[in-house]
C-alpha positions, 0 to 999 in steps of 0.5 A, spaced: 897 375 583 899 382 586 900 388 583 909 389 582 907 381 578 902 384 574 906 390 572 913 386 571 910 381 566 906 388 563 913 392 562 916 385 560 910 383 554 911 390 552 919 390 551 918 382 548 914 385 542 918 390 541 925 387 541 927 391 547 931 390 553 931 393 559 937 395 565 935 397 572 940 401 576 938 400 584 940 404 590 935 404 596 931 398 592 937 394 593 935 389 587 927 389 588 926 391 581 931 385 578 927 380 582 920 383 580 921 382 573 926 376 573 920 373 577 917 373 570 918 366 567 921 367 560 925 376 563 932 373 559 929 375 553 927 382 555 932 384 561 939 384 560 942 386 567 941 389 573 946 394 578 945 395 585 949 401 587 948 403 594 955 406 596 957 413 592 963 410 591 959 405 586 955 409 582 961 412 580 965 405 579 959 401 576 956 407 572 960 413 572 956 418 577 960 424 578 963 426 584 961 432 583 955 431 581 955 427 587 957 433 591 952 438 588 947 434 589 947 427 593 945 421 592 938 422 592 937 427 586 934 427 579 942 429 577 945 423 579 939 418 577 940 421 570 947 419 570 946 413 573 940 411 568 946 414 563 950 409 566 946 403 566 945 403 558 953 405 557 954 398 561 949 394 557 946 391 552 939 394 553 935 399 550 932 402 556 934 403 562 930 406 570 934 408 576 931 409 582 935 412 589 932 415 595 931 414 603 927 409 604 926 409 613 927 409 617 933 414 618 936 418 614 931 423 612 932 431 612 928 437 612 929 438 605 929 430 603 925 427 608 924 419 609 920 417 603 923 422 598 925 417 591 928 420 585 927 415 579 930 416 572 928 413 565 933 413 559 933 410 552 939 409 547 935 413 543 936 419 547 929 420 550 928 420 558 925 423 564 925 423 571 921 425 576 922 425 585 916 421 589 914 422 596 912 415 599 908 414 605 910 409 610 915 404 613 921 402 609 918 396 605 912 401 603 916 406 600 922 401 596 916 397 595 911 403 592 918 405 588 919 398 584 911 400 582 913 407 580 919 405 577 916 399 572 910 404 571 916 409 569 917 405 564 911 403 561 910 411 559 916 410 556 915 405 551 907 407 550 910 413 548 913 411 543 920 413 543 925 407 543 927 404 537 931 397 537 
């Protein structure tokens, strides 16, 4: 068993016993995070649903990014992944949710975003959330594949610490 199938059925053992369901907003991992944890047998209990929003225009349709946000900041930023995570929870029935946009490669990198450059979001309905950028080494399956990691990681934090509630 590798490593993302060992953190999905960790992340889905923490929020089955806890009576929680988790949301995920995706850009540039275009859908991994929900194919990682509904890999494990029995997610219908502990994941509601999942956005792929690659487009700006579907941030703001799907989960309610501001435009200006957007344009302040980008896409690939902590503000819009915040929003994004925020926008997750509006629209589901989940007590948690992760974000995650970036630039995964092999174009689109600047200097002052450069390819491997992931901003990733956790929120919960009780209000508590983070969020963090990450720099990822190598091609463009290691980098979306290293922030589905991260991102499941993200929210294995936020359940130890202990701040959900149902």
């Amino acid at each position: 068993m590798d490593d993302l199938n060992i953190i999905a059925e960790q992340v889905g053992a923490a929020l089955k016993s806890r009576g929680l369901m988790l949301a995920s907003a995706e850009s540039c991992t275009g859908g991994w995070v929900g194919e990682a944890v509904t890999s494990v047998a029995g997610s219908s209990h502990w994941y509601d649903r999942g956005f792929i929003t690659y487009t700006n225009e579907s941030k703001q349709e799907m989960l309610g990014v501001s435009a200006q946000t957007l344009a302040e900041f980008g896409a690939v930023s902590e503000q819009t992944v915040r929003e994004m995570a925020a926008g997750a929870l509006k629209h589901s029935s989940a007590q948690i949710a992760l974000a995650i946009s970036g630039i995964a490669g092999p174009g689109g990198g600047t200097p002052d975003k450069p390819i491997g450059t992931v901003c990733m979001a956790w929120a919960t309905r009780s209000g508590a959330g983070r969020s963090q950028t990450f720099y990822f080494d190598g091609d463009r399956t290691e980098v979306r594949r290293q922030a589905v990691l991260a991102a499941l990681h993200g929210v294995m934090q936020m359940i130890e610490g202990d701040t959900l509630t149902v």
